[in-house]
N, C-alpha and C positions, 0 to 999 in steps of 0.2 A: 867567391872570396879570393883579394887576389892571392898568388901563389899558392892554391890550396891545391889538392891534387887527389880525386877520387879513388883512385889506383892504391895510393897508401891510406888512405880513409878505408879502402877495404879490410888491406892487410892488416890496420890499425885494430879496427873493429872483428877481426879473427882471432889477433895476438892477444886483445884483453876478453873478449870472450862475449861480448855484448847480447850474442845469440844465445846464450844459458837463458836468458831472460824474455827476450825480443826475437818476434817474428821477422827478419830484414830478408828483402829480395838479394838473389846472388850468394847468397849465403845458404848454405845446403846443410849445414848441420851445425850444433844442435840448431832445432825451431823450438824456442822457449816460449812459452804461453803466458807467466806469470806478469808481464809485462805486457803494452801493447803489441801489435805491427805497427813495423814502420813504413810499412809500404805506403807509397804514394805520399811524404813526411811533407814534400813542400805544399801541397794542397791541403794539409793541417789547419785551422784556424792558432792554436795554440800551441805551449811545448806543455806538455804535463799537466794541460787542463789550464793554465794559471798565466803563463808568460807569451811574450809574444814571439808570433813566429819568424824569429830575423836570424841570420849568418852567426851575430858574432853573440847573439843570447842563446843559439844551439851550441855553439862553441865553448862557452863559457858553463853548460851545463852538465856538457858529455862531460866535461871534464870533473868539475866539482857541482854535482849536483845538491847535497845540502846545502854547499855555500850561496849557492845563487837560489836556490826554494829551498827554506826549513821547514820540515818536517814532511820534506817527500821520501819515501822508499828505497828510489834510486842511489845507491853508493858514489861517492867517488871512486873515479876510474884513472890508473896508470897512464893519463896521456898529456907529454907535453902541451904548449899552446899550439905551436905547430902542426902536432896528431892531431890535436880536435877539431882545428880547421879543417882536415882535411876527411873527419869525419862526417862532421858538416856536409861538405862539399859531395861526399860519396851518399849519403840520406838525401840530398836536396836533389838528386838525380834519379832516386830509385820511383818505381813506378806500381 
C-alpha cells in the first residue's frame, strides 16, 4: 500500500488493542484467542471468511468492520484511514 508503513501499523495495532482479541506475531501480549491468528494474514484466502483478501478491503475493515460485513463480531476500531493502511501493511508482512 503506497505510503503505508508497518512500523505504525504496529504501533497502531498496540494503541487500539487489536491483541485483546487476535493472536498477531510481534505482538507479545495480550494473545487474545476469541478471534483468529493473524499469523501468516497475506496467505489467507479471505478476510473474515467472507471478503476478499486485498490491501484496501483489509483497510477498510480494520477500520469499520460492521460497515464493510454486517453482522460480523468484529467492532469498529479508533483508526484513521491512514492507521488502517498501515495496518494492513504491518498484517500483510507477518508470518
Amino acid at each position: 500500500m503506497p505510503q503505508a508503513s508497518p512500523a505504525r501499523g504496529k504501533a497502531a495495532i498496540e494503541r487500539v488493542g487489536c491483541a485483546a482479541c487476535h493472536q498477531i506475531p510481534g505482538i507479545r501480549w495480550p494473545q487474545g484467542g476469541s478471534g483468529p491468528s493473524l499469523a501468516g494474514f497475506a496467505e489467507q484466502g479471505l478476510i473474515a471468511g467472507r471478503l476478499p483478501n486485498r490491501p484496501d478491503m483489509l483497510a477498510a475493515f480494520v477500520r469499520n468492520a460492521p460497515g464493510v460485513l454486517p453482522g460480523t463480531t468484529m467492532p469498529a476500531m479508533p483508526l484513521s484511514e491512514g492507521e488502517a493502511r498501515d495496518v494492513a501493511a504491518y498484517l500483510y508482512g507477518t508470518r
